[in-house]
C-alpha positions in Angstrom: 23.7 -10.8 -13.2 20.0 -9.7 -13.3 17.1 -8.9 -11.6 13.5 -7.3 -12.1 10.8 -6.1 -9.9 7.1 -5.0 -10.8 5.7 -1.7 -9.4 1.8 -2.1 -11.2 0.8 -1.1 -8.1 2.1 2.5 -8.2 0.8 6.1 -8.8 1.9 8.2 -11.8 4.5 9.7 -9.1 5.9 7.0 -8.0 6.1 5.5 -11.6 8.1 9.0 -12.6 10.6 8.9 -9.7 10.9 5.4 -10.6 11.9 5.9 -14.4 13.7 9.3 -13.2 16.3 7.3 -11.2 16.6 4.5 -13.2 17.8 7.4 -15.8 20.2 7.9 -13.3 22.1 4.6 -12.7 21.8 3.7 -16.0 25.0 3.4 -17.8 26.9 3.6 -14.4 30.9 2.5 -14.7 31.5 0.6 -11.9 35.7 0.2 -11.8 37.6 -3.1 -10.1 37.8 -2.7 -6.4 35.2 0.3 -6.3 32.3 0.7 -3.4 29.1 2.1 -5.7 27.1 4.3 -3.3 22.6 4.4 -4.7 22.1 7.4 -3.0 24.9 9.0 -4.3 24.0 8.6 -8.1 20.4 8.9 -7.4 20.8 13.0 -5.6 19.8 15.5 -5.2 16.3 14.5 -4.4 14.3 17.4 -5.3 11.4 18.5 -7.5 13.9 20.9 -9.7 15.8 17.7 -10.5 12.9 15.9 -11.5 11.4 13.8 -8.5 8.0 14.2 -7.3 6.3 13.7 -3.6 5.7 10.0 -2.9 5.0 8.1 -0.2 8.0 6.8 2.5 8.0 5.3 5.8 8.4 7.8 8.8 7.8 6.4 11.8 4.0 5.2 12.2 3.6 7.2 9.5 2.8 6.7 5.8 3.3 10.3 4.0 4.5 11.7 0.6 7.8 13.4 0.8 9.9 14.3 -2.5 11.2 10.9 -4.2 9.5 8.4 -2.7 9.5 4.9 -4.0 12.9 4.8 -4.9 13.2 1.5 -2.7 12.3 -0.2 -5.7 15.7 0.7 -6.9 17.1 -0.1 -4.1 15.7 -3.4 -4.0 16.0 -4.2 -7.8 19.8 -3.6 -7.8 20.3 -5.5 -4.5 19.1 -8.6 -6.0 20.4 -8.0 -9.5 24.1 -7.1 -7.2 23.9 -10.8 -5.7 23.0 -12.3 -9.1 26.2 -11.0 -10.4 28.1 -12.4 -8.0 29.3 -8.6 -6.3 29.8 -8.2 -2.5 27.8 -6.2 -0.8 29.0 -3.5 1.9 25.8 -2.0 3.2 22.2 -2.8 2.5 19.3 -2.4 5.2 15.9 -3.8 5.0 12.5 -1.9 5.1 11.1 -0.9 9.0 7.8 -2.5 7.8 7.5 -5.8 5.6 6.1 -4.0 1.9 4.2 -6.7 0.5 5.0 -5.5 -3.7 8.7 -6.3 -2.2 8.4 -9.8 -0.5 10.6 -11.8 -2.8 8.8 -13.4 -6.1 10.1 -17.0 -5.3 8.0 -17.4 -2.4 6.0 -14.2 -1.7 7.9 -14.0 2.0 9.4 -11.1 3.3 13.3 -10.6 3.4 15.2 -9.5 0.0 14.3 -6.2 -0.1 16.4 -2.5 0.3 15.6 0.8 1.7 16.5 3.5 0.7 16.7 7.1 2.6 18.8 10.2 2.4 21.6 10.2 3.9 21.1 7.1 5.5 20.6 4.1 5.3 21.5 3.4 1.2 22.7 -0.1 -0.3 26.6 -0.3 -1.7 28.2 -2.7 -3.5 31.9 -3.5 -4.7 33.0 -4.3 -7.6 35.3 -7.9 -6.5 36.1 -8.2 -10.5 39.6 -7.7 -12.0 37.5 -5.5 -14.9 35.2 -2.9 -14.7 31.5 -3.6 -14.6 28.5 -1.9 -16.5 25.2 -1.3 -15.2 22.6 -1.2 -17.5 18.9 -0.4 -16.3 15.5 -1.0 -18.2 12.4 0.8 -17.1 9.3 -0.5 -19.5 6.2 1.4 -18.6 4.1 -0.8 -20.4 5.0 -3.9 -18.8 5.6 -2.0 -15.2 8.7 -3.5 -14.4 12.4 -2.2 -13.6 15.1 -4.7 -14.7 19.0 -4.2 -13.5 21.7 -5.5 -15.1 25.5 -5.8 -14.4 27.3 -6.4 -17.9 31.5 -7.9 -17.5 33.6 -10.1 -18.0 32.8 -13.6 -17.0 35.6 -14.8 -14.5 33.7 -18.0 -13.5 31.2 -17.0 -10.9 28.3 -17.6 -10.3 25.8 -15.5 -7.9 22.4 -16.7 -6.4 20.5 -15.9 -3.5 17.9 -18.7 -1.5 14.3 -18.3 -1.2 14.0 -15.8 2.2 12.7 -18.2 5.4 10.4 -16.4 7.9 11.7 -17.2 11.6 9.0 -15.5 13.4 5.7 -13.5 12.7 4.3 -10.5 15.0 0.5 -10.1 14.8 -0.5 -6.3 14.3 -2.7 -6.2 17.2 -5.4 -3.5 17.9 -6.4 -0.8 15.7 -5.3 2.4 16.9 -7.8 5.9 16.8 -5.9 9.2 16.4 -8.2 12.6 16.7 -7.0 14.9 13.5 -8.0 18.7 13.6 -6.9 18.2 10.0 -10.5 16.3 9.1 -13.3 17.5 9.3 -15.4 16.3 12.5 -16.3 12.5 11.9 -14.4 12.2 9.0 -12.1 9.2 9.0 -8.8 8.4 7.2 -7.3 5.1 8.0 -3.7 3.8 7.3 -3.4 -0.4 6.7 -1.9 -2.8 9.2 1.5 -4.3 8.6 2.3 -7.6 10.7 5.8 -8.0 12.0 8.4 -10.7 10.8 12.4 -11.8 11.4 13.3 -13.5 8.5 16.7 -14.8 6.9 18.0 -15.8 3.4 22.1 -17.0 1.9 23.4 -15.1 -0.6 25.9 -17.9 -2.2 28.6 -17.2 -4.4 30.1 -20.1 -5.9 33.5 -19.3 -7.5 35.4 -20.3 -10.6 37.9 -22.3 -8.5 35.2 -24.8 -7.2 34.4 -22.9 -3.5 31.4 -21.1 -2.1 31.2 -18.2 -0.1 28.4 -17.7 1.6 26.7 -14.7 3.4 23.9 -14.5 5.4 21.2 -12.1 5.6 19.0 -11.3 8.7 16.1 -8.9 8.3 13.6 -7.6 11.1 10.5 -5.7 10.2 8.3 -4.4 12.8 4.4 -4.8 13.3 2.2 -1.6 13.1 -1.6 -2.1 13.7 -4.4 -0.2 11.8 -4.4 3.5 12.5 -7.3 6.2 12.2 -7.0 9.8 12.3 -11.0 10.9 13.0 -11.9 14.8 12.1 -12.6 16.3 15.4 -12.8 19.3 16.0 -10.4 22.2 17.6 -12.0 22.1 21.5 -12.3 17.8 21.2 -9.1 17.8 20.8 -7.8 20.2 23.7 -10.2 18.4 25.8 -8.3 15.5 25.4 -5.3 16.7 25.5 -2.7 15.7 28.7 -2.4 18.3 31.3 1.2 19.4 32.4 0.3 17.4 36.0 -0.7 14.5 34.3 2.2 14.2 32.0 4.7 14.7 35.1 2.8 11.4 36.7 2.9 10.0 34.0 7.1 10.1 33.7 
């Protein structure tokens, strides 16, 4: 089984944390019965073991934090796990639908994997009676990160269906945030992400003739357009909520 994603879209950080934990995984033993863990072979997720501060979801926020983009992995070996035919355990989709991860058959939301110390992380188990090798390829040049599970063949065959969108969520208004981190008029402005339910099978049909068949359900949220504006230190204590207006307010 096999799977590749592109990541053209990503800094020089992202693109080493990338390569850095695809060092990682590669050449993972993966023995019959056994629950692989991504987090576990990817830590510890710090600068002295070779990750850099990149960009993860935290909350309504969008902000670097040390080895961020490693969804990408996440996503990548989720697919390339169902190709092969694995089961998987645990696996949780992104808060907010990623566009660079809506799946390449038809550009909808819904295959993806998030990743996030210590929780959530994607595992798989080996159902095979042999052990199972996972080899990853990172090609810089090309800008793609390709997974693959090498085995014995026991018949099966794994393949997942194009993801179906059941609902969409518009993003609605933009949101304005004062910043006493900008300087006054300044304005820094983080893009809008419109929320969907989606669902997809992951099919795998076995050497004796029969199909099992799993079904995933993601739900991604919608987050509107938000601005920090520079203001500056007084603005912003102006506007601040008094201790009787927040005690109305609850």
């Amino acid at each position: 089984g096999e799977a590749s994603t592109e990541f053209s879209h990503s800094t020089t950080a992202r693109r080493a944390n990338i390569k850095h934990g695809a060092e990682k995984l590669n050449g993972v033993l993966i023995a019959p019965g056994e629950i692989i863990s991504i987090l576990d072979h990817l830590k510890p997720f710090t600068i002295a073991d070779g990750y850099y501060p990149e960009l993860v979801i935290k909350g309504d926020e969008i902000k670097p934090e040390v080895g961020g983009g490693l969804c990408q992995l996440g996503t990548t070996s989720f697919r390339a796990a169902m190709n092969a035919g694995l089961e998987i355990t645990e696996r949780r989709n992104h808060s907010l639908a990623i566009s660079y991860y809506n799946d390449e058959t038809n550009g909808n939301p819904g295959t993806d994997a998030t990743l996030y110390n210590p929780a959530p992380d994607l595992k798989f188990k080996n159902t095979m009676s042999t052990y199972t090798l996972l080899v990853t390829t990172f090609d810089d040049e090309a800008s793609t990160i390709t997974f693959s599970f090498w085995g014995t063949d026991d018949g099966r065959e794994g393949s997942y269906e194009p993801p179906t969108v059941l609902t969409h969520t518009p993003v609605g208004a933009t949101q304005y945030k004062t910043s006493p981190d900008l300087a006054p008029g300044v304005e820094q402005c983080q893009g809008a992400f419109p929320g969907y339910t989606t669902t997809f099978n992951y099919n795998v049909k076995n050497a004796d003739g029969t199909t099992t068949t799993t079904e995933f359900f993601s739900s991604y949220r919608a987050l509107p357009k938000i601005c920090l504006v520079g203001a500056a230190i007084e603005e912003i204590s102006a506007a601040a909520p008094t201790i009787e207006t927040l005690a109305v307010a609850e």
